[in-house]
matplotlib code that plots the C-alpha trace (Angstrom):
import matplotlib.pyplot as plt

x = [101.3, 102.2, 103.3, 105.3, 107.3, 107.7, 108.8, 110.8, 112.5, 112.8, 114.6, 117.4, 118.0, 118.3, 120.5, 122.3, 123.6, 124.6, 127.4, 128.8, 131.6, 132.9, 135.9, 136.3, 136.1, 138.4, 136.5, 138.0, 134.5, 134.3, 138.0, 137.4, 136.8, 133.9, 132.9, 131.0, 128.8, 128.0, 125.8, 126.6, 123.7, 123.9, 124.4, 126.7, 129.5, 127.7, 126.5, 128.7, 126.8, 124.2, 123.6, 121.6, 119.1, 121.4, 120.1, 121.5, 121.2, 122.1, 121.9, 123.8, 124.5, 120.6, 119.2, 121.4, 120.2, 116.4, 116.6, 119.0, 116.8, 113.8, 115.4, 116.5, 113.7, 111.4, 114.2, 114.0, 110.2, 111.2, 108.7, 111.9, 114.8, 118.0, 120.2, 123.0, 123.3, 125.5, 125.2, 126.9, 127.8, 126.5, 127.3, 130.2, 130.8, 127.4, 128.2, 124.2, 123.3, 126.3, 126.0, 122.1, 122.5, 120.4, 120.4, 117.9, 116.0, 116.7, 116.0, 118.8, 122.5, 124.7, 128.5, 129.1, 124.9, 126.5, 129.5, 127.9, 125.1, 127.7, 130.0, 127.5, 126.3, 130.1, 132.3, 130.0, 127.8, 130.4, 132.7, 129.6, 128.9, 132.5, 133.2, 130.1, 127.3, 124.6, 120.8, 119.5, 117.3, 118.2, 116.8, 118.0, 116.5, 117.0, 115.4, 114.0, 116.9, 118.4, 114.9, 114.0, 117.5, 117.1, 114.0, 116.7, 117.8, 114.3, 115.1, 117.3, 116.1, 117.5, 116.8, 120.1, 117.9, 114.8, 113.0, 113.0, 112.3, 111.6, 111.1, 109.3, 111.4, 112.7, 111.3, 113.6, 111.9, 109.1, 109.9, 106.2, 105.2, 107.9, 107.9, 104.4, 105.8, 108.6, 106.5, 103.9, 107.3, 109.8, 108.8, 110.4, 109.2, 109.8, 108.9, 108.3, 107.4, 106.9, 105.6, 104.4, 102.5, 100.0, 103.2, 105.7, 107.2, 104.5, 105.8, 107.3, 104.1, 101.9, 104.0, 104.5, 101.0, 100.0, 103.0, 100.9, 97.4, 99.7, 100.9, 97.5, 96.2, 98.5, 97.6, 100.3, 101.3, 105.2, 104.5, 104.4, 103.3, 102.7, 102.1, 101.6, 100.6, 100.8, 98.7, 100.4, 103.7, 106.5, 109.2, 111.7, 108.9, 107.4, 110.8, 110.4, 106.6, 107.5, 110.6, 108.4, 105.7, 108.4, 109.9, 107.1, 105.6, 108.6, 108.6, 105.0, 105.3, 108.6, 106.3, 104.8, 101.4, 99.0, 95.6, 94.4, 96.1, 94.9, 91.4, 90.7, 93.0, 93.1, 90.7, 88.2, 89.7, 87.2, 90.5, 94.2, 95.3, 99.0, 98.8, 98.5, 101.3, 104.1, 103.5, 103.6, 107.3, 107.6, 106.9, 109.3, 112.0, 110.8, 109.9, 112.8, 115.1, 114.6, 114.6, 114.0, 113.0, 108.8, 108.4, 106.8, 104.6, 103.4, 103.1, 100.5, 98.3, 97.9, 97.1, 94.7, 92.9, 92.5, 91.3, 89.3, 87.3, 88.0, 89.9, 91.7, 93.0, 95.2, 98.1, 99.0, 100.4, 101.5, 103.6, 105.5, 106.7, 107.1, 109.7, 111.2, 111.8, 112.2, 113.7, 115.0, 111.8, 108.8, 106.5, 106.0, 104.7, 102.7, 100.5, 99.9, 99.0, 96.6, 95.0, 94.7, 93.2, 90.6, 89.4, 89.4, 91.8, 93.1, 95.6, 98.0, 97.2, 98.9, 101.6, 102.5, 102.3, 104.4, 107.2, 107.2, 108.4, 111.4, 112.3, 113.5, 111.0, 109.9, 108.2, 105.5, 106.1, 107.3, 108.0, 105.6, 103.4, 103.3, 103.5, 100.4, 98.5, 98.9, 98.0, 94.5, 93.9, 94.7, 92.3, 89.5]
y = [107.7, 107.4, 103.1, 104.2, 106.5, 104.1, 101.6, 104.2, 105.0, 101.3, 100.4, 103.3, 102.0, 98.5, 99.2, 101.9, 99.3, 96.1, 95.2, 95.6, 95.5, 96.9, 95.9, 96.8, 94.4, 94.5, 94.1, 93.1, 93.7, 97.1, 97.8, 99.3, 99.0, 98.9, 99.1, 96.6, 96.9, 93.4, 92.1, 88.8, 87.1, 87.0, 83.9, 82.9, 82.3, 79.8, 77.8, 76.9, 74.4, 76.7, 78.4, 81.9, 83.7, 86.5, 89.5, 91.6, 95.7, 98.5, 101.7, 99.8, 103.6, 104.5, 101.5, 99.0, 100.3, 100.4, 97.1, 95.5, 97.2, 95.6, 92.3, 92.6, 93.8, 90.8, 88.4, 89.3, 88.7, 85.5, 86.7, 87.1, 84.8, 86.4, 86.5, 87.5, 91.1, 92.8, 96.4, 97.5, 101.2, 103.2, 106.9, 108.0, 109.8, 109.1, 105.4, 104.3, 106.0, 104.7, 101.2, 101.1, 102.6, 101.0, 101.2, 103.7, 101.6, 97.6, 98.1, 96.0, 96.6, 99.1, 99.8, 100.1, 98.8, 95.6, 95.6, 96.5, 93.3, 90.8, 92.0, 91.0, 87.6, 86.5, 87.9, 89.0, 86.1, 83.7, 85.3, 85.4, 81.7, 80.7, 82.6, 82.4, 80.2, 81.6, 79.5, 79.3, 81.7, 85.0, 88.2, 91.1, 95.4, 98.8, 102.2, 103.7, 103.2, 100.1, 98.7, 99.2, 97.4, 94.4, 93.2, 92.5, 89.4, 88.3, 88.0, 85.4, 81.4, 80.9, 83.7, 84.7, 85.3, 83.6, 87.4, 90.8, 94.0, 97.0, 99.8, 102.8, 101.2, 103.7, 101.1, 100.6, 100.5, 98.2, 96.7, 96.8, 94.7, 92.3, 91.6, 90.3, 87.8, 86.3, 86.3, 83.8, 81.7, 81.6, 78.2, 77.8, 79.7, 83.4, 86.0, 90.0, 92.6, 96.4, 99.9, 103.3, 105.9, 108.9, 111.4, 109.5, 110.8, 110.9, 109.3, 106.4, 105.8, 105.8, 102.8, 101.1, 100.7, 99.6, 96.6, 96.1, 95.5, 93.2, 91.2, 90.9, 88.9, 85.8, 83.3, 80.6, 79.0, 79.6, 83.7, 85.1, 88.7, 92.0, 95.5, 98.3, 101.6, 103.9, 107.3, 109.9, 109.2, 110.1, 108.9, 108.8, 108.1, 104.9, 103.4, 102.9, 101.8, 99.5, 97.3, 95.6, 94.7, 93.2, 91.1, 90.1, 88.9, 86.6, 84.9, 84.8, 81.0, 81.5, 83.0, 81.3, 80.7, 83.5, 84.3, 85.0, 82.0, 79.9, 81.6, 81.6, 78.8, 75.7, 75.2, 75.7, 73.0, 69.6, 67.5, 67.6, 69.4, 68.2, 67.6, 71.5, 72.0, 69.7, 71.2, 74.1, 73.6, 71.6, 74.8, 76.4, 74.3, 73.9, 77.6, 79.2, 76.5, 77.1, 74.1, 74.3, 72.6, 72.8, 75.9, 74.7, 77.5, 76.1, 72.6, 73.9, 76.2, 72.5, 70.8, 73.7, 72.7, 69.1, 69.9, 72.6, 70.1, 67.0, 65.1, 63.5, 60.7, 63.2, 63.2, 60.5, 61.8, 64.9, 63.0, 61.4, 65.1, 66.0, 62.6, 63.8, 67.6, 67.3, 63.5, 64.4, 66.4, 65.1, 66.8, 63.6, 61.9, 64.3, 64.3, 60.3, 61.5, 64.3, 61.3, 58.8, 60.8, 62.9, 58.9, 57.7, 55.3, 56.9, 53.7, 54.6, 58.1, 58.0, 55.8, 58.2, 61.4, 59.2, 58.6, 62.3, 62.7, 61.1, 63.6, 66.8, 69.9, 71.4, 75.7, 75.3, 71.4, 70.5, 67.5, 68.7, 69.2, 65.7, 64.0, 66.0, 65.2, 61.5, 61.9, 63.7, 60.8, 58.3, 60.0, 60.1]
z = [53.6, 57.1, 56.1, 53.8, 55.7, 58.1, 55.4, 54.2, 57.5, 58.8, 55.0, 55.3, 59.0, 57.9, 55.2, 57.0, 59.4, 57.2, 55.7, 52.2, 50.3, 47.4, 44.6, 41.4, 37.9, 35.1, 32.3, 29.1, 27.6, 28.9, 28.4, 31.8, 35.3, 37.2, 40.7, 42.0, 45.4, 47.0, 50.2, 51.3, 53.8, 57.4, 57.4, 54.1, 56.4, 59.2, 55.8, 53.7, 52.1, 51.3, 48.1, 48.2, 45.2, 43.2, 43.3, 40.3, 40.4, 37.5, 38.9, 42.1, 43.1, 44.2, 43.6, 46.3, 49.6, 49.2, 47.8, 50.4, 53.3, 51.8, 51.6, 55.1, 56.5, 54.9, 56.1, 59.4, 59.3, 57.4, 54.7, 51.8, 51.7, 52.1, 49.1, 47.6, 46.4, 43.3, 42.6, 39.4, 40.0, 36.4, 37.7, 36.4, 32.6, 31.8, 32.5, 32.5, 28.8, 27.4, 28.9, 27.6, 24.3, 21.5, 17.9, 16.9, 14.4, 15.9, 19.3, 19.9, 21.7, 19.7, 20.2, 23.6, 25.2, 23.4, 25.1, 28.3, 27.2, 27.3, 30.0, 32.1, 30.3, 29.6, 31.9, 35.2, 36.0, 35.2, 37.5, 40.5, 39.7, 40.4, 43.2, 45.1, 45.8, 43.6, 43.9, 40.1, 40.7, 39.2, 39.5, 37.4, 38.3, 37.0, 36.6, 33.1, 30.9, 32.4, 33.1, 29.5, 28.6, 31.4, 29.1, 26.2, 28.1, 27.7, 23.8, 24.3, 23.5, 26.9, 28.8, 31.2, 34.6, 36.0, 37.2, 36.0, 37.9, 35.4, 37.4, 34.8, 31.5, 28.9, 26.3, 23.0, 20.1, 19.9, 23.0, 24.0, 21.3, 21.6, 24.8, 25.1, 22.3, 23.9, 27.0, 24.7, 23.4, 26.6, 27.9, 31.3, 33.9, 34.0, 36.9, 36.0, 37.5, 36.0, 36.9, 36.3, 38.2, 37.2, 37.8, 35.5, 32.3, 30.1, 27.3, 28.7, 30.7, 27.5, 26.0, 29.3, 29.4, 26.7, 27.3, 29.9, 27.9, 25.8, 28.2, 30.2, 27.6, 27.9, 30.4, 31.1, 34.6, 33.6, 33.5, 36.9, 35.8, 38.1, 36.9, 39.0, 38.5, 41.3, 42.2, 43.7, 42.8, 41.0, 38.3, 40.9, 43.9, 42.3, 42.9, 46.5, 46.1, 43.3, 45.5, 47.9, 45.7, 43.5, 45.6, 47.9, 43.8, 43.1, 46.9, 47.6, 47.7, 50.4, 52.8, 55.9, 56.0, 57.0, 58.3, 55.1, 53.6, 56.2, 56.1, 52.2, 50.8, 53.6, 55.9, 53.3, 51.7, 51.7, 52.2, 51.3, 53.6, 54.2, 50.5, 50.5, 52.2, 50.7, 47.5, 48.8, 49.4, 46.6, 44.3, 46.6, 45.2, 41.7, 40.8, 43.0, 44.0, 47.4, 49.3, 53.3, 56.6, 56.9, 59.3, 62.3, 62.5, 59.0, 61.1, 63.4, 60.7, 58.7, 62.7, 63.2, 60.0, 60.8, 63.8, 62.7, 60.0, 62.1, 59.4, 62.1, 59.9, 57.8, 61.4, 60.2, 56.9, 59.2, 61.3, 58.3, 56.9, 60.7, 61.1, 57.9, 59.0, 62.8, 63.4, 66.7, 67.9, 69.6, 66.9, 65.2, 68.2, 69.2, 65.8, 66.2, 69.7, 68.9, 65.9, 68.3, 71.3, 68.6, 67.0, 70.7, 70.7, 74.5, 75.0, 71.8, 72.4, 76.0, 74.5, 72.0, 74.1, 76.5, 73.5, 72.4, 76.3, 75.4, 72.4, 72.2, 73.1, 69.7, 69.9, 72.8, 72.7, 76.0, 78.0, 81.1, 78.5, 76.9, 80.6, 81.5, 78.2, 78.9, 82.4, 81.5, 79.6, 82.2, 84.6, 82.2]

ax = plt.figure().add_subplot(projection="3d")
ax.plot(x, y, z, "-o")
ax.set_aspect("equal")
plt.show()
């Protein structure tokens, strides 16, 4: 309890002090106006080449600063990427019911929940995809009613976002059944997350559970499926449980390597260990078009598990992604150094530590440090 109120506290700082920015949307959908809340990253501005994850909230009016302090808060730890962030404010005249409404016996969008469903599939993302530069990946979230009606872009043949964040869904009818089944048909990959917890309303927990047992039994490497169900916590309370888990699901692969990563999943590895980590950014790009420089902290976990199972011959293969990542750096040199000294070739060793010398210092890579690795090997 005392983590979370930490969390909880270090979240409302976060968001307390960034930026956002609100204007409102004309909609000719909606034949109305609506406010729109939006977070642009630190660092839009410095990149202008750079395009950024969307990040798409209904209820933007609770629901944008927990999720924009979480963001933040992961970014700064470089755990979560930063991205772009829309908050569509639902709070006014009883926007959120009206917006969501359902017919009764379909399940599907009625009167205005239809107007609301294309507004943002025909008039909202096409106006964020012009006007900023929105990654492919797309993430839409909501709370019980918008949750539940989030999951209708999931009937689609071509589903309108790549991940789904259904915080305690009011679930139209047969939705729970349904779901499961476009989960089995949607073929390109699809990230979801959902929740409950032991003090939500009763009778949405009962069905979102048993979406749960429905979707449990389909096993496909294009689903990336979480559910949680939380004890000791509320309708209102799982919200700020369920945020973190969420996200940290849909960028598990954006994170750097750690201890336990390195423990359980590499240097227990019999061989393949740069292997391991190209494709590791590799599904980076491929699953949330991501595409980034090889942290160098990621560098060293693969070195330390060369090292580690004395598969010296794989620096080679290190130095080639370190060339393509760091051109300028002496990281590259220093591999074929660390290869040559470890298989006892001490000449090309020296020569290479002696080469990284003349390169740009790289984390704890220094210059002294190269001239005194090749001098240690001249005085052997």
């Amino acid at each position: 309890m005392k983590n979370f109120l930490l969390l909880i506290t270090l979240i409302t700082f976060i968001a307390a002090d960034a930026q956002k920015t609100v204007e409102t949307f004309p909609s000719k959908k909606l034949k109305e106006d609506r406010e729109l809340t939006i977070s642009l990253p630190p660092s839009y501005a410095k990149n202008p080449a750079k395009k950024y994850p969307l990040l798409l909230l209904l209820d933007g009016d609770y629901l944008f600063d927990p999720f924009q302090g979480a963001i933040q808060y992961g970014n700064y730890w470089d755990d979560l990427p930063e991205v772009i962030i829309v908050g569509i404010s639902q709070n006014k005249n009883n926007e959120r019911e009206n917006d969501c409404s359902v017919d009764a016996t379909t399940g599907l969008p009625d009167e205005k929940g239809d107007r609301f469903f294309e507004f943002l599939g025909l008039e909202l993302m096409p106006y964020l995809e012009k006007n900023f530069r929105l990654a492919p990946f797309k993430i839409i979230a909501g709370h019980d009613v918008t949750a539940g009606f989030l999951n209708l872009y999931l009937y689609k043949d071509q589903p309108l976002f790549n991940a789904y964040i259904s915080l305690s869904p009011e679930l139209p009818l047969g939705m729970e059944e349904q779901l499961p089944e476009r989960f089995s048909l949607i073929t390109t990959p699809i990230f979801y997350y959902h929740s409950t917890a032991d003090g939500d309303l009763k009778k949405m927990r009962t069905r979102i559970q048993a979406l749960d047992a429905a979707a449990k039994k389909i096993s496909k490497p294009t689903l990336n499926y979480q559910f949680d169900d939380f004890k000791g916590a509320s309708h209102y309370s799982l919200v700020l449980h369920s945020i973190p888990n969420a996200l940290y699901q849909f960028f598990a692969v954006y994170q750097p390597i750690s201890s336990a990563e390195f423990n359980e999943k590499i240097v227990t590895l019999p061989g393949g260990f740069v292997d391991y980590l190209i494709n590791k950014y590799d599904v980076m790009e491929k699953s949330l078009n991501i595409k980034m420089q090889v942290r160098l902290n990621d560098f060293k976990a693969i070195e330390a598990a060369i090292l580690k199972n004395k598969a010296y011959a794989e620096f080679d293969k290190l130095a080639d992604l370190a060339r393509k990542n760091y051109p300028k750096s002496m990281l590259a040199d220093y591999e074929m150094g660390l290869m040559y000294e470890k298989t006892g070739d001490l000449k090309r060793a020296v020569k290479s530590y002696q080469s990284a010398y003349q390169k740009e210092e790289i984390g704890n890579l220094t210059k002294d440090m190269m001239l005194n690795k090749a001098d240690e090997i001249k005085n052997m």
